[in-house]
Backbone as a chain_set.jsonl record, in Angstrom:
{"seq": "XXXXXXXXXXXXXXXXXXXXXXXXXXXXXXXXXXXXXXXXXXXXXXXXXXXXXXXXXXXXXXXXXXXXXXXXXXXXXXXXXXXXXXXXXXXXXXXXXXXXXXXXXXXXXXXX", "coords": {"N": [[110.877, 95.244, 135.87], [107.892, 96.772, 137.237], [104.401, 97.222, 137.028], [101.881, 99.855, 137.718], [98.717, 100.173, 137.57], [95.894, 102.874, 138.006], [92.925, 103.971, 138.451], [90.754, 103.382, 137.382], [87.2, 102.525, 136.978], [82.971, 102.828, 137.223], [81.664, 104.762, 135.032], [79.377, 106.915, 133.351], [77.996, 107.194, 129.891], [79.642, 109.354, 127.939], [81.135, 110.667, 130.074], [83.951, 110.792, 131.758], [87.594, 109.526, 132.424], [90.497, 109.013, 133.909], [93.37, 107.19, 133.987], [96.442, 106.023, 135.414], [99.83, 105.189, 135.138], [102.172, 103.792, 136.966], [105.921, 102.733, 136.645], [108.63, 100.775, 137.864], [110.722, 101.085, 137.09], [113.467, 102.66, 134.395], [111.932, 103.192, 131.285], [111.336, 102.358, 128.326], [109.381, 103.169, 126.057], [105.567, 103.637, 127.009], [102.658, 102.769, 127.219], [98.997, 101.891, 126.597], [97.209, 99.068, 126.571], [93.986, 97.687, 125.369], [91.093, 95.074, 126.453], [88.507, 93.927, 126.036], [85.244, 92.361, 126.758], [85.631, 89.142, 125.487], [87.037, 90.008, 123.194], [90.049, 90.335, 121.672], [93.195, 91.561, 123.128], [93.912, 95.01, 122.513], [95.94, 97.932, 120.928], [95.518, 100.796, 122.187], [96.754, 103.118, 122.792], [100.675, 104.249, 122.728], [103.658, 105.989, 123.502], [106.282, 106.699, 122.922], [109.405, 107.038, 124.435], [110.776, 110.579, 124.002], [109.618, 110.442, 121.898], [106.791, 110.102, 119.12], [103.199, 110.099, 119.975], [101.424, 107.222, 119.555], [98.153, 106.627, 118.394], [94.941, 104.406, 118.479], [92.606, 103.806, 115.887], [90.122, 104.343, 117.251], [89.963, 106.096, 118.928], [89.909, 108.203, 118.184], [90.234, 111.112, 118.887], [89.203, 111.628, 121.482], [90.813, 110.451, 123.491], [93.911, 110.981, 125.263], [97.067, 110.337, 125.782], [99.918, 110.661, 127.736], [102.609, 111.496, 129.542], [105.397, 111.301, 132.241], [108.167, 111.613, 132.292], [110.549, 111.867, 134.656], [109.068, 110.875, 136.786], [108.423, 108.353, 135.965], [106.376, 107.455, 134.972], [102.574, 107.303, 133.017], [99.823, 108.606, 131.652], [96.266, 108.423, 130.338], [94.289, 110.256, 129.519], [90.619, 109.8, 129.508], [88.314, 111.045, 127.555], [84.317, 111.664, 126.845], [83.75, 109.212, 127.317], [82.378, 106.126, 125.49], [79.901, 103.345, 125.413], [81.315, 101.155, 124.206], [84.12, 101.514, 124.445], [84.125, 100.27, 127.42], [86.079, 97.987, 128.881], [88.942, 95.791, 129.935], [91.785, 98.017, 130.532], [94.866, 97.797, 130.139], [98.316, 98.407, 131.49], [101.69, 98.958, 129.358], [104.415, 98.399, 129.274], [107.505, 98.89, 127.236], [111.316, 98.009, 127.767], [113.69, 97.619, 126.393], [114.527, 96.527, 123.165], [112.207, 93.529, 122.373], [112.15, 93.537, 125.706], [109.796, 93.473, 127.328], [106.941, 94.665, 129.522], [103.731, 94.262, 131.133], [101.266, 95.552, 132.986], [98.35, 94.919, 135.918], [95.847, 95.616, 134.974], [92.957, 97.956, 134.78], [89.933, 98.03, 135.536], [87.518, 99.386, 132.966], [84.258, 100.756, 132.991], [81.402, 101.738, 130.984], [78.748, 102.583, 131.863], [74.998, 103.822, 131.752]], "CA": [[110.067, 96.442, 136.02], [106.747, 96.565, 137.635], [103.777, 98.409, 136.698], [101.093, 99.758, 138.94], [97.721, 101.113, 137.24], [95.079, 103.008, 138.747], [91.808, 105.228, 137.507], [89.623, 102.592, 136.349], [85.898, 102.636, 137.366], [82.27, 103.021, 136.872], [81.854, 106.357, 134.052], [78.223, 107.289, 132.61], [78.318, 107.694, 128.892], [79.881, 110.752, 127.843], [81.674, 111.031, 130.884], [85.762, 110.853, 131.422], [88.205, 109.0, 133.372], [91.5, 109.521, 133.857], [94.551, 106.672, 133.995], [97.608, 106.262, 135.398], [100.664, 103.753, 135.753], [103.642, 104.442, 137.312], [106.554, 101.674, 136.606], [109.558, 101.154, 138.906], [112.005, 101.575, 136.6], [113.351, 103.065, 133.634], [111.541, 102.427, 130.417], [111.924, 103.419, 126.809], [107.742, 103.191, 125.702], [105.388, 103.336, 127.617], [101.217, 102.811, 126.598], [97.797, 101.205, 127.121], [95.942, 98.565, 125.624], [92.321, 96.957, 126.587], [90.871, 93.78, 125.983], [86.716, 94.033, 126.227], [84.829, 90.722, 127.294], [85.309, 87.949, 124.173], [87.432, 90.208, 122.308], [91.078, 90.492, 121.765], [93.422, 92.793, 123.127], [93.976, 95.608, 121.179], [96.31, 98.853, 121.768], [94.383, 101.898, 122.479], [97.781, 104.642, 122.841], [101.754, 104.744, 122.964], [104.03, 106.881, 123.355], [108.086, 106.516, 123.171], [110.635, 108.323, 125.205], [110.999, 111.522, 123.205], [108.806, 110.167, 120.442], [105.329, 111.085, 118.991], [102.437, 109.305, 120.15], [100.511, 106.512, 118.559], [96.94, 105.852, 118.673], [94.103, 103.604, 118.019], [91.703, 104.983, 115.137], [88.724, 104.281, 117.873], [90.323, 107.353, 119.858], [88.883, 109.54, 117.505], [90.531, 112.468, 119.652], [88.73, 111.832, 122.69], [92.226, 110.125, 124.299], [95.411, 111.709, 125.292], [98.361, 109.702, 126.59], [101.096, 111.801, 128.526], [103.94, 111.146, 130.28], [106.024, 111.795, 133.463], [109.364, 110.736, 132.746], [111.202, 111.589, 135.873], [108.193, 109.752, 137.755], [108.156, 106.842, 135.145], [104.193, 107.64, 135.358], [102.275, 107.4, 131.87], [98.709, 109.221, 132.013], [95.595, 108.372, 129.668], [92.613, 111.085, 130.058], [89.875, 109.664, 128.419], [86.891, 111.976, 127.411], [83.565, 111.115, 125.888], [83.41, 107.92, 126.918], [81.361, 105.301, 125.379], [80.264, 102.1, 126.075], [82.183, 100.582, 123.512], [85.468, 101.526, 125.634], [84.318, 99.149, 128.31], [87.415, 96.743, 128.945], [90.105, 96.092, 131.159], [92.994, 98.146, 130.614], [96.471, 97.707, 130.851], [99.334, 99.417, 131.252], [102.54, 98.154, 128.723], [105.754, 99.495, 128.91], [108.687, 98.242, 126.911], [112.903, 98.996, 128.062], [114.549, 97.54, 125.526], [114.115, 95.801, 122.092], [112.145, 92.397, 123.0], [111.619, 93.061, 126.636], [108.289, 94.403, 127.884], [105.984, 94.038, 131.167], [102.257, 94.379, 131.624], [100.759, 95.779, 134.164], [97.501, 94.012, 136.157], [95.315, 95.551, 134.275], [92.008, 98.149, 135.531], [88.9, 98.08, 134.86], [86.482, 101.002, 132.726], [83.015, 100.314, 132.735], [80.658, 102.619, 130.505], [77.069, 102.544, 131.527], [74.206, 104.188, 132.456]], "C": [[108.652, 96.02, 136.385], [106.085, 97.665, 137.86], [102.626, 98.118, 137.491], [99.671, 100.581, 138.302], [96.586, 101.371, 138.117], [94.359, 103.647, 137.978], [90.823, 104.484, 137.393], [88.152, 102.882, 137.445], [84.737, 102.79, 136.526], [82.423, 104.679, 136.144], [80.259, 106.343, 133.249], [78.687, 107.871, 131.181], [78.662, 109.002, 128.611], [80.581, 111.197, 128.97], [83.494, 110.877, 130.767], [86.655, 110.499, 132.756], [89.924, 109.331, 133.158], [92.613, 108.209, 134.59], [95.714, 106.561, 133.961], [98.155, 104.956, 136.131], [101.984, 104.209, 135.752], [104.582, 102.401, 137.71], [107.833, 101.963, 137.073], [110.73, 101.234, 138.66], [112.228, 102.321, 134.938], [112.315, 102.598, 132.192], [111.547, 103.355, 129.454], [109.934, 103.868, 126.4], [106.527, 102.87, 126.679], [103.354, 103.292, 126.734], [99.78, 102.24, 126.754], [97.118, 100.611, 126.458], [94.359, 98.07, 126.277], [91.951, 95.899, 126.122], [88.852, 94.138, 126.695], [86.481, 92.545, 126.248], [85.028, 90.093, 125.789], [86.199, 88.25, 122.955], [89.237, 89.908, 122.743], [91.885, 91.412, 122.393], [93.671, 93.729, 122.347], [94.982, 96.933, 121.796], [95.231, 99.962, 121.302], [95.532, 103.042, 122.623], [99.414, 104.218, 122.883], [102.581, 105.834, 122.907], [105.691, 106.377, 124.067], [108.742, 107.603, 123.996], [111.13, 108.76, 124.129], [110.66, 111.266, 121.918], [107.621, 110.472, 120.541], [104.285, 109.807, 119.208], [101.782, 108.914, 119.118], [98.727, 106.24, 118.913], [95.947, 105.318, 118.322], [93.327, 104.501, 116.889], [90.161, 104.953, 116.181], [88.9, 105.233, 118.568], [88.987, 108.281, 119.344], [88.799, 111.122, 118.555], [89.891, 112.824, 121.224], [89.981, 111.624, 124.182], [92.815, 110.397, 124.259], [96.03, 111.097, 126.23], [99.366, 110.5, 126.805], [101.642, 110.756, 129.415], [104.773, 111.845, 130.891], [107.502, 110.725, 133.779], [110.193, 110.933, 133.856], [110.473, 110.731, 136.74], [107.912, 108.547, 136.962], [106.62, 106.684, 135.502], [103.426, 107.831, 133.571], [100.654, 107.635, 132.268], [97.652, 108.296, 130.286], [94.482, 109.096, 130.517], [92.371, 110.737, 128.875], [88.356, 110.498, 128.616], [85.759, 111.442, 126.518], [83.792, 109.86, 126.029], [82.086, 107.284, 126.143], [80.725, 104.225, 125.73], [81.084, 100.887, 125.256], [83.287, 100.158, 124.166], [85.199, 100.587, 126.685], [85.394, 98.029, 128.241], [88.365, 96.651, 130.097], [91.047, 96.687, 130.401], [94.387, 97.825, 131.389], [97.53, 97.813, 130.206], [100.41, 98.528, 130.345], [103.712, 98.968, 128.919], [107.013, 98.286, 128.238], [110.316, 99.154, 127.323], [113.543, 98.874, 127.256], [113.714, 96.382, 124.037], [113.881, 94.603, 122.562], [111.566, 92.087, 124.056], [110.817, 94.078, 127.079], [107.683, 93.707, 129.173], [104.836, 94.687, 130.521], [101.805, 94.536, 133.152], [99.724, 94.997, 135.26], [96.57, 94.375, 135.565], [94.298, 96.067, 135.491], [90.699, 98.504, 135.137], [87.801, 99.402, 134.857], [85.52, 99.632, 132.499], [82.015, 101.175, 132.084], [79.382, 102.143, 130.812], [76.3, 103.698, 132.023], [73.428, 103.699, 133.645]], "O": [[108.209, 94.982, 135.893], [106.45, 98.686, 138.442], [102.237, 97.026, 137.906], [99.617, 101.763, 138.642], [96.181, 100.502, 138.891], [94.79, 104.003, 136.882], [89.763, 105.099, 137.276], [88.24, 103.408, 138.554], [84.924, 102.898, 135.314], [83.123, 105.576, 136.614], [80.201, 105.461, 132.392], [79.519, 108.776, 131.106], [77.92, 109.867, 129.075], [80.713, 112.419, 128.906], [84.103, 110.872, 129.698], [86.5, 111.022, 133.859], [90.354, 109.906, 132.159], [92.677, 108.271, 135.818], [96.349, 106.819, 132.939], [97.705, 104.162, 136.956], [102.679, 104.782, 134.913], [104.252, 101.446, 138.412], [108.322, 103.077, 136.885], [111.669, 101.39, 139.441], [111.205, 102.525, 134.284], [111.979, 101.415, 132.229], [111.678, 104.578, 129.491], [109.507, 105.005, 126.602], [106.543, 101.738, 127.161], [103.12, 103.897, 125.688], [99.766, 102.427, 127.971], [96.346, 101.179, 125.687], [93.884, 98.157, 127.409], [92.582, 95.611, 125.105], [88.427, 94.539, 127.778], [87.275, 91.685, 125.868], [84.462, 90.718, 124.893], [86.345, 87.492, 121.996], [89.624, 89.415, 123.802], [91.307, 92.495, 122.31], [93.688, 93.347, 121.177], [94.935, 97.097, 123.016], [94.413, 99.964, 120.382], [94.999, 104.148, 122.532], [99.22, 103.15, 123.464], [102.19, 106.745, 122.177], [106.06, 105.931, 125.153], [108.5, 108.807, 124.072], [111.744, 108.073, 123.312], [111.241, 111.736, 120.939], [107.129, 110.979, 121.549], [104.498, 108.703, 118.708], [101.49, 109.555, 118.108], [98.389, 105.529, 119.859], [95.729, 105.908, 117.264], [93.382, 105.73, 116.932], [89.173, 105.564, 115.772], [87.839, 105.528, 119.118], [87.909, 108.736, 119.725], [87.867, 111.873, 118.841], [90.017, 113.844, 121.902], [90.073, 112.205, 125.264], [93.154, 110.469, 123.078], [95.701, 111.2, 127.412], [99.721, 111.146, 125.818], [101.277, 109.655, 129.827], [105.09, 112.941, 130.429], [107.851, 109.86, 134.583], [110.735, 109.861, 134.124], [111.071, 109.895, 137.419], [107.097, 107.742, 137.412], [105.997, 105.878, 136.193], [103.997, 108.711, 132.927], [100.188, 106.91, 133.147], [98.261, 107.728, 129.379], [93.963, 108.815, 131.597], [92.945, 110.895, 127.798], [87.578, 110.506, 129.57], [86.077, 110.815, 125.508], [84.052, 109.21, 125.017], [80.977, 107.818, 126.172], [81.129, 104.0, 126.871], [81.386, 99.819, 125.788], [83.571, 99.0, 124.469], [86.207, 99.933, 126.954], [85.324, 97.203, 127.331], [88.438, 97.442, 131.037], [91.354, 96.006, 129.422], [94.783, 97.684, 132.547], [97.839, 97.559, 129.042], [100.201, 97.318, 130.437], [103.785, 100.172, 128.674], [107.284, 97.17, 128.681], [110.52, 100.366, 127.252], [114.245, 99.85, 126.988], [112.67, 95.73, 124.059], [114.816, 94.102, 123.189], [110.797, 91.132, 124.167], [111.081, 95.275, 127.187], [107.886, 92.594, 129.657], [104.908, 95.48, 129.582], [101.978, 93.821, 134.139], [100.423, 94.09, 135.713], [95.919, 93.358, 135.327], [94.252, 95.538, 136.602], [90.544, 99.397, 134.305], [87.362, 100.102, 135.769], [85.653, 98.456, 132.161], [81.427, 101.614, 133.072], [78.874, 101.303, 130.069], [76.888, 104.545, 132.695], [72.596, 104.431, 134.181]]}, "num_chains": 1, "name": "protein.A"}
């Protein structure tokens, strides 16, 4: 499976971007983590086929992960950015117990 993300860019604090990765085949979970300069990655949303989404406590309700299972497409609108959120994202999807892909990964930037 191979995943394709797009959205990323420059965003002025308080502003809102909107992410999406469409993967070329089936998959059971699909979700987004980020990795910020020096730090670790970390996840930031999932969400299972016909399960309830998970997400970071740094959301704090500003992020909503959705999903387009006939288009194997997984959405993140993020609102209220900060500059905290600065990182590369990237997309994760797992198909089965064990096996997962990563996407290339796109980059948010929060500044003024």
């Amino acid at each position: 499976v191979q995943l394709q993300a797009f959205g990323g860019g420059l965003v002025q604090p308080g502003g809102s971007l909107r992410l999406s990765c469409a993967a070329s085949g089936r998959t059971f979970s699909m979700g987004w983590y980020r990795q910020a300069p020096g730090k670790q990655r970390e996840l930031v949303a999932t969400l299972p086929r016909g399960g309830t989404t998970n997400y970071a406590d740094f959301v704090k309700g500003r992020f909503t992960i959705s999903r387009d299972i006939r288009a194997n497409t997984v959405y993140l609108q993020m609102n209220d950015l900060e500059p905290e959120d600065t990182a590369v994202y990237y997309c994760h999807a797992r198909v089965s117990p064990g096996i997962h892909y990563w996407g290339q990964g796109t980059e948010v930037t929060v500044s003024s």
